[in-house]
VEXKOLGU-812583 format. One line per 2 residues: for each residue x, y, z of C-alpha. Coordinates in steps of 0.05 Angstrom, whole numbers. Layout:
residues N
X:Y:Z; ...
END
This chain:
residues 564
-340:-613:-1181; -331:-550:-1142
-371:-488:-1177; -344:-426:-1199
-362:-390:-1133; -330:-446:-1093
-254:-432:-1126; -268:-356:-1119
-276:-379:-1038; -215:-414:-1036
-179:-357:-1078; -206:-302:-1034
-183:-350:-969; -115:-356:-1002
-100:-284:-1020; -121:-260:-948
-76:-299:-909; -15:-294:-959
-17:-245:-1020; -46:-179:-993
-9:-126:-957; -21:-110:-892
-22:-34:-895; -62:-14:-949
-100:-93:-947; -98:-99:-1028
-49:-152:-1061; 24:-130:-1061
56:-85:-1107; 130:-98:-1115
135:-127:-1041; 199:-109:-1004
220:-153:-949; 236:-130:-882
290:-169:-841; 246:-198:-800
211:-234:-862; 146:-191:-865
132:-158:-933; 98:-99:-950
82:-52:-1011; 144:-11:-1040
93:54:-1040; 63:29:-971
139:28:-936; 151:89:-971
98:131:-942; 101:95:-878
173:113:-867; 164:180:-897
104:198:-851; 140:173:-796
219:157:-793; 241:206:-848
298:230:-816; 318:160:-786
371:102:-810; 317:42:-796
248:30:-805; 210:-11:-757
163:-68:-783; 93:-37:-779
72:-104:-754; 124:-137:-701
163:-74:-693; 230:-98:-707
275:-60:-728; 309:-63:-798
379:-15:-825; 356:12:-899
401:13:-951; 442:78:-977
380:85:-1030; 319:66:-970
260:36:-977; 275:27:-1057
336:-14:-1040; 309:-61:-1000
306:-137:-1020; 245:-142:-1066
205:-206:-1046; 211:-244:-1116
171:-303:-1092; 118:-264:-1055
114:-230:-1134; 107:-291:-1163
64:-326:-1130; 10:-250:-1135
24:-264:-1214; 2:-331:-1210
-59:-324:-1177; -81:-262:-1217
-89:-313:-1275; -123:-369:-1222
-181:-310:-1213; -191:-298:-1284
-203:-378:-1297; -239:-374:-1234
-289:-327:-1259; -330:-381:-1307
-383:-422:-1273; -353:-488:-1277
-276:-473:-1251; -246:-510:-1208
-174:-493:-1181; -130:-545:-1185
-58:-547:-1151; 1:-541:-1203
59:-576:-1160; 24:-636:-1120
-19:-698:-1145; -62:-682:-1206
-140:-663:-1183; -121:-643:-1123
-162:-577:-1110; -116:-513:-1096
-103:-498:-1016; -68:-447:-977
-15:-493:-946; -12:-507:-1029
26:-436:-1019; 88:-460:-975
113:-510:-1041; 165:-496:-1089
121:-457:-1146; 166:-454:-1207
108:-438:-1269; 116:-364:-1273
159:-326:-1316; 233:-307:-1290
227:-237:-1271; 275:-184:-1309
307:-168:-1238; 339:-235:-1245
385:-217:-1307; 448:-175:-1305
433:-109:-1318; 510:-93:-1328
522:-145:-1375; 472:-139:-1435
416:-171:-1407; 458:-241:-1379
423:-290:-1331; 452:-284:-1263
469:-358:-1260; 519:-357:-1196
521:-341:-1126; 579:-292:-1090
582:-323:-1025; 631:-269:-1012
588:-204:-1021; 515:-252:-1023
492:-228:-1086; 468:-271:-1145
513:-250:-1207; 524:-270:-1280
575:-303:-1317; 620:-236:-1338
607:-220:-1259; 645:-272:-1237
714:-243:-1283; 702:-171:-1285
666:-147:-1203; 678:-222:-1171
734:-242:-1195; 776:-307:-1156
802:-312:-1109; 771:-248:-1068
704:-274:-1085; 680:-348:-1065
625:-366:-1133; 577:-418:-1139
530:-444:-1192; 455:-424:-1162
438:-491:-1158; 485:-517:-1113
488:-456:-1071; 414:-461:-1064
415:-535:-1044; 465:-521:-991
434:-460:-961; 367:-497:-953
406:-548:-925; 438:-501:-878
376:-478:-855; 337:-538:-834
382:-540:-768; 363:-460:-762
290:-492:-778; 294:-550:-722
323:-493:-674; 278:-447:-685
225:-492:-684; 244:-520:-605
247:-442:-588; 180:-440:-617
161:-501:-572; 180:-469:-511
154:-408:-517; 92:-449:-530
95:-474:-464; 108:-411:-431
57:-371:-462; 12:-439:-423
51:-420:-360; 29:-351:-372
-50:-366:-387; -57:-410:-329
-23:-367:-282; -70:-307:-301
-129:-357:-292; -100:-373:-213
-91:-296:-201; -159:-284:-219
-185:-345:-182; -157:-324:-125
-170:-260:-139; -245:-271:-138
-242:-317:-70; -191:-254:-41
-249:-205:-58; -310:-255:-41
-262:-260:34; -266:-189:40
-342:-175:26; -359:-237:75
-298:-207:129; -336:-133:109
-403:-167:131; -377:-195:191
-345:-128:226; -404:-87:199
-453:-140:241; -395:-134:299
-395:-51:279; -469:-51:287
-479:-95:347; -430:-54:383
-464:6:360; -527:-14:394
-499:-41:451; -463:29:465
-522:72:452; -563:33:503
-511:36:549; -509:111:546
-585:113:555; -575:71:618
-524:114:648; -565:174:627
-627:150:650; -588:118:714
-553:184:719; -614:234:715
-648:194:770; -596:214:820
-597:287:788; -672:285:795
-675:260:871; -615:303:878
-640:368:852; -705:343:901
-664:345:957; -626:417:942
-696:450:923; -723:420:1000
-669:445:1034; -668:512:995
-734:529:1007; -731:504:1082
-669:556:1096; -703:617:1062
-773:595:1100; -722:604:1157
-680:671:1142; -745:706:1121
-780:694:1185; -723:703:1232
-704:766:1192; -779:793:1203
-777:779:1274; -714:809:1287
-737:873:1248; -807:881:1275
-823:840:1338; -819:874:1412
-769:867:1456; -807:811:1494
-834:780:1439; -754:769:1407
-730:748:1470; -777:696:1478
-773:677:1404; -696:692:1401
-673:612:1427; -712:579:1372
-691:623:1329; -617:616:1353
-625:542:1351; -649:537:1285
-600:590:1258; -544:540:1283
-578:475:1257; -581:504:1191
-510:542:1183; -484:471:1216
-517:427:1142; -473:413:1099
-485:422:1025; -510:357:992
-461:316:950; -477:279:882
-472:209:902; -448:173:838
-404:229:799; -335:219:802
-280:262:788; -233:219:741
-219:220:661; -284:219:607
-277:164:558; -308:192:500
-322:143:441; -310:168:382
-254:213:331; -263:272:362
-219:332:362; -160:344:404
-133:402:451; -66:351:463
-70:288:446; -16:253:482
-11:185:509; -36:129:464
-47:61:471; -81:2:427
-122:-65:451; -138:-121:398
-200:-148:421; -252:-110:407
-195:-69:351; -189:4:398
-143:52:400; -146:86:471
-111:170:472; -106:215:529
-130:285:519; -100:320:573
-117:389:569; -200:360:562
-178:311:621; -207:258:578
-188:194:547; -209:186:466
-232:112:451; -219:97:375
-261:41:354; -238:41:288
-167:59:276; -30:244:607
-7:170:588; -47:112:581
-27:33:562; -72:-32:557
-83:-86:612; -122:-146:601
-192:-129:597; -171:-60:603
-139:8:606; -86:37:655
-85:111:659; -27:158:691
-54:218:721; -1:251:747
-15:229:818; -38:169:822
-48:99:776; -127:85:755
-144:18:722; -218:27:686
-245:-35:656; -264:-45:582
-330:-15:588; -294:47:614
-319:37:694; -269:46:738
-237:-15:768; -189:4:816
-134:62:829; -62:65:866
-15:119:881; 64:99:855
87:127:928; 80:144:1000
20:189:1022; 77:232:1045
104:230:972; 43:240:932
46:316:918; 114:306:896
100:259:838; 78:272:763
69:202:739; 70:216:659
92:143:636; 59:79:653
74:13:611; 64:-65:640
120:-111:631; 118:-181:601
109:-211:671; 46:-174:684
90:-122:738; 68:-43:718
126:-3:708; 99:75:722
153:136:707; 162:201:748
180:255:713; 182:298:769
227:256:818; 267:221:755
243:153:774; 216:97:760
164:46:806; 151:-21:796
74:-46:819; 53:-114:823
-10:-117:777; -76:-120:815
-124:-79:859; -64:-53:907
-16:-44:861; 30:-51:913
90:-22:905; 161:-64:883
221:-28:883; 236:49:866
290:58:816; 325:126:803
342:151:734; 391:203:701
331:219:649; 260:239:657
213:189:640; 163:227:594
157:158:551; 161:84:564
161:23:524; 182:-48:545
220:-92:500; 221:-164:484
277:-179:535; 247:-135:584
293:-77:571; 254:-4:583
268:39:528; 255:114:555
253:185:525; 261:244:556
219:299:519; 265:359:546
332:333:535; 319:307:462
346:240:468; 327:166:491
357:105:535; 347:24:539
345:12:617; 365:-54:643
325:-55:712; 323:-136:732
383:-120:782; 341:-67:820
370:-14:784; 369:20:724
441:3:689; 450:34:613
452:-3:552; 457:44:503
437:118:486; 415:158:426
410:229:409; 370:234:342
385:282:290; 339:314:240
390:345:172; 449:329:214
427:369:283; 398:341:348
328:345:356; 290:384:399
239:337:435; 246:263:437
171:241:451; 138:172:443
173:111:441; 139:35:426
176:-26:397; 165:-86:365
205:-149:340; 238:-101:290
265:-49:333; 253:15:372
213:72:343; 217:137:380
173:197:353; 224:268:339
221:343:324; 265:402:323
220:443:369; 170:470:312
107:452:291; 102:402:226
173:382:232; 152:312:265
188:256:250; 184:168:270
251:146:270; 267:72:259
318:35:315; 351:-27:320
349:-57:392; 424:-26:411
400:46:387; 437:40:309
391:83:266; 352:46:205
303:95:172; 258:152:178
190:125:169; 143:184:171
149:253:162; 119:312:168
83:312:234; 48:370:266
77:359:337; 78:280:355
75:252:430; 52:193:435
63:123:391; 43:50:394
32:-7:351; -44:-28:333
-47:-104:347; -36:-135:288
26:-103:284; 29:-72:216
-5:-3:235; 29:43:273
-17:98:304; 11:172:324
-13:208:376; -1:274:336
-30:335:381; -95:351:343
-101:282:311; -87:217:316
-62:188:251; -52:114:222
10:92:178; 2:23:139
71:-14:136; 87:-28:75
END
C-alpha cells in the first residue's frame, strides 16, 4: 500500500502538469480560458494585460502568443474554465486525505483500487459540486438546463420563452447538445491529430537536416584548416625558395660589382698615375727633356683618351619585378596566372612590374609574362628572367610606335595594340614573334581583351567609349560599340576591359578621381549592371583564375572584388 508521502508524490506530479497557473506557478484561481485553450488566473490575465496591452482589443497568450479578441467587459468576461475549477476543488480535498500516513489516492471514475494518475485527469470527472455560475442568474436561481445553438450560450427554462424564444433561437436539452458536439469534434480530433502527425515528421525533417548542415559543416571547416595547411606549406616553401633566390642574384650580382668596381679603381688610378706625370713634365721639364719625353707622353695620352669606359656585364635595362604589395605611382596594366595564384601589374611611372602572390600593359603566357613597353614586346619567364623580346614593326617604324595593349589569342597568336599609329599587330607566339598581319583601327587601343569567339574587345581611354573587333578577315570589321554613361552622361575615360563567359566588363570614370566605376556587358555591348563603385582612378582589369575575383588595377592600389 502506497504511504502517505507516496500520494503526496503523485498529487504534487499531478498538480504541476495540470492544475497550476503558469504565471504566477500556484493552482488557479478562477481560470479564464484563452482561445487557444490555455488557462490562466483571472488576477494573473488581469495584470498581465494591464502591464502590457492596456490600451489594446486582444491579449496575446503569455505562452503560445496567440492572439485572443476580449470581451466588451475584458479579461473578467472571458470564458471561465469550469472544469479546470473543478477538477483544483477536487484535488484540494485529495491533499487533505493525503496528508495521513497511510493514504492512498485512489481514482474516482475508472476500476476500483486503481491508484490516482495524471492521464486519470483527461476522464469525465463528475463528483464535485455544480458551480453557482451554472444557474440562471436572471431567473431566481434556475438551472441552465438547455443549449442556444443560436447565440452558444447555456440558458434555463424561462430563457428559452422570454431572451430565446423559437423560432430565432435553435434550443437543445444539454444533454443532447453535448453528445453531439463531442461527436462533432472527434473528426476535428482525427484532423487535428494527422496535422499533428505531420508536423511530427517535419519537425524530424528539420532535426536531421540541422544534423547534415553541421556535419558538413564540420568536414567544410576541417577542408579548410587542411586546404589552410597546404598553401601555408606552398606559402612557406615559396617563401624560401624566393629569399634564396635573391641571395643568389645578390651574391651573383655583387661579384660582378666587386670585379667591376676592381676594374674601374685599376683603370682610375692608371689615368691619374698618367695625367699627374705628364702634367709635371709639361710644367717643369726643359725643352729637351719634353721633347724627348713628349712621344710617349703623346702616345699614352691617345691610348688612354681612346678606352672606353667599362660596362656592367649582366645589368639590363628592362622592367623590375618586385614581389610583393607594394605601393603604386600608376598602376596600370594587370594581368593574373593560376599556377602558382599571381597577379602580375605594371607600374609605369617606377618602370616596374608588381608580382602579387596573394591576391605599361602586361598579360600571361604559359610559363610566363608578356610585357608592352611602348617599343618593343618582352616575354620574361615565371621566375621573372627575361626570355625573349620583339619589336611589333619595322626598325624603320620603331620610334613611331607606343605599344600600350598586348593580349594572346585563343590560338596562341599575340595580338599587341598601337596607340600611337591606331593599330593593331598580330605575332606568332615564340622567340621572333614574327610579325602576322597589321590591322588599322578607327580607335586607339589603350585596352585589349580577347573573347571566347576570338572577337577583340578594345577601349579607347581618350574617346570614352569601347568596340568588339572582328579581325579573322585581316581586318578589323565592327560588331558593335558602346559609349558608357555614368547618371545619364558619357564618361570620361573608358580604361580596362577583360571578359569572361558572362560578358564584357570595361572599367569607367567621368574624368575625376573616386568616380571609378566596372560596368557589366553582354557580348553585343547591352548594358547589365554596375558592379563596383567608387574607384579612385581604375586602368587596368582582369579576372584571377578561378574566375570569381575580379582584380582592379586602381592607380595607387590594386584591389580584389569577390563575386557574389
Amino acid at each position: 500500500m502506497a504511504t502517505g508521502s507516496s500520494v503526496r508524490s503523485t498529487l504534487e506530479q499531478i498538480s504541476g502538469k495540470h492544475l497550476e497557473c503558469t504565471i504566477c506557478q500556484e493552482k488557479h484561481k478562477l481560470p479564464k480560458v484563452l482561445d487557444c485553450q490555455h488557462s490562466f488566473c483571472e488576477e494573473c490575465l488581469l495584470t498581465y494585460h494591464n502591464g502590457r496591452y492596456n490600451a489594446e482589443p486582444n491579449i496575446p497568450c503569455p505562452l503560445c502568443r496567440q492572439e485572443t479578441v476580449l470581451p466588451v467587459s475584458g479579461v473578467k468576461g472571458l470564458k471561465t474554465n469550469f472544469h479546470l475549477a473543478g477538477l483544483i476543488e477536487e484535488f484540494k480535498l485529495q491533499e487533505k486525505v493525503a496528508c495521513s500516513a497511510e493514504a492512498k489516492l485512489l481514482c474516482q471514475v475508472c476500476d476500483k483500487g486503481n491508484e490516482a494518475k495524471d492521464r486519470c485527469l483527461d476522464w469525465k470527472v463528475s463528483m464535485t459540486k455544480q458551480p453557482d455560475e451554472y444557474t440562471c442568474h436572471k431567473h431566481k436561481q434556475s438551472l441552465k438546463q438547455f443549449y442556444c445553438k443560436t447565440c452558444d450560450e447555456l440558458i434555463c427554462q424561462a430563457c428559452t420563452v422570454i431572451d430565446h424564444s423559437k423560432p430565432n433561437h435553435d434550443i437543445i436539452e444539454t444533454g443532447n447538445a453535448s453528445r453531439e458536439y463531442r461527436e462533432s469534434l472527434k473528426n476535428d480530433f482525427s484532423a487535428l491529430g494527422r496535422i499533428i502527425q505531420r508536423l511530427g515528421l517535419s519537425l524530424q525533417d528539420t532535426i536531421e537536416a540541422k544534423k547534415v548542415v553541421k556535419d558538413k559543416t564540420a568536414k567544410s571547416r576541417k577542408e579548410v584548416q587542411h586546404r589552410a595547411v597546404e598553401v601555408i606549406a606552398k606559402v612557406k616553401a615559396e617563401e624560401k625558395r624566393l629569399l634564396n633566390e635573391i641571395t643568389t642574384q645578390e651574391q651573383e650580382q655583387n661579384k660582378r660589382l666587386d670585379e667591376h668596381e676592381k676594374t674601374l679603381s685599376t683603370m682610375l688610378q692608371r689615368k691619374e698615375h698618367s695625367l699627374q706625370t705628364s702634367q709635371a713634365v709639361t710644367r717643369n721639364a726643359s725643352d729637351l727633356d719634353f721633347l724627348s719625353l713628349y712621344p710617349v707622353i703623346k702616345k699614352d695620352m691617345d691610348k688612354l683618351r681612346g678606352q672606353p669606359t667599362p660596362k656592367m656585364v649582366g645589368l639590363k635595362s628592362h622592367p623590375v619585378f618586385v614581389q610583393s604589395k607594394d605601393e603604386f605611382q600608376s598602376a596600370r596594366g594587370i594581368a593574373a596566372a593560376a599556377e602558382p595564384d599571381e597577379i602580375a601589374v605594371t607600374d609605369w611611372k617606377n618602370e616596374r612590374v608588381i608580382i602579387c602572390d596573394e591576391q605599361a600593359d602586361v598579360t600571361t603566357v604559359p610559363d610566363g609574362w608578356m610585357v608592352a613597353s611602348l617599343r618593343v614586346v618582352q616575354v620574361y619567364k615565371r621566375d621573372r628572367t627575361l626570355a625573349y623580346k620583339f619589336k611589333t614593326a619595322s626598325e624603320s617604324e620603331v620610334g613611331e610606335t607606343k605599344i600600350q595593349s598586348i593580349v594572346v589569342m585563343n590560338n596562341g597568336n599575340i595580338i599587341a595594340g598601337d596607340t600611337k599609329r591606331k593599330v593593331l599587330t598580330v605575332h606568332q607566339p615564340g622567340k621572333k614573334g614574327k610579325l602576322i598581319r597589321t590591322i588599322p583601327l578607327r580607335i586607339r587601343p589603350d585596352f585589349l581583351a580577347v573573347l571566347n569567339n576570338d572577337w577583340i574587345a578594345i577601349s579607347d581611354c581618350e574617346e570614352g567609349l569601347a568596340g568588339i573587333m572582328d579581325i579573322s578577315h585581316n581586318k578589323a570589321t565592327t560588331v558593335a560599340y558602346v559609349q558608357p554613361t555614368i547618371v545619364g552622361k558619357p564618361v570620361k575615360h573608358c580604361a580596362g576591359i577583360c571578359s569572361n563567359s558572362s560578358g564584357i566588363y570595361i572599367a569607367v570614370d567621368t574624368g575625376y578621381v573616386n568616380t571609378g566605376h566596372i560596368h557589366h556587358y553582354d557580348s553585343t555591348c547591352q548594358f547589365v549592371s554596375c558592379v563596383v563603385q567608387g574607384l579612385y582612378n581604375p586602368l587596368g582589369i582582369t579576372f584571377k583564375a578561378d574566375g570569381q575575383q575580379l582584380a582592379v588595377a586602381d592607380q595607387y592600389s590594386v584591389k580584389i572584388y569577390h563575386k557574389v
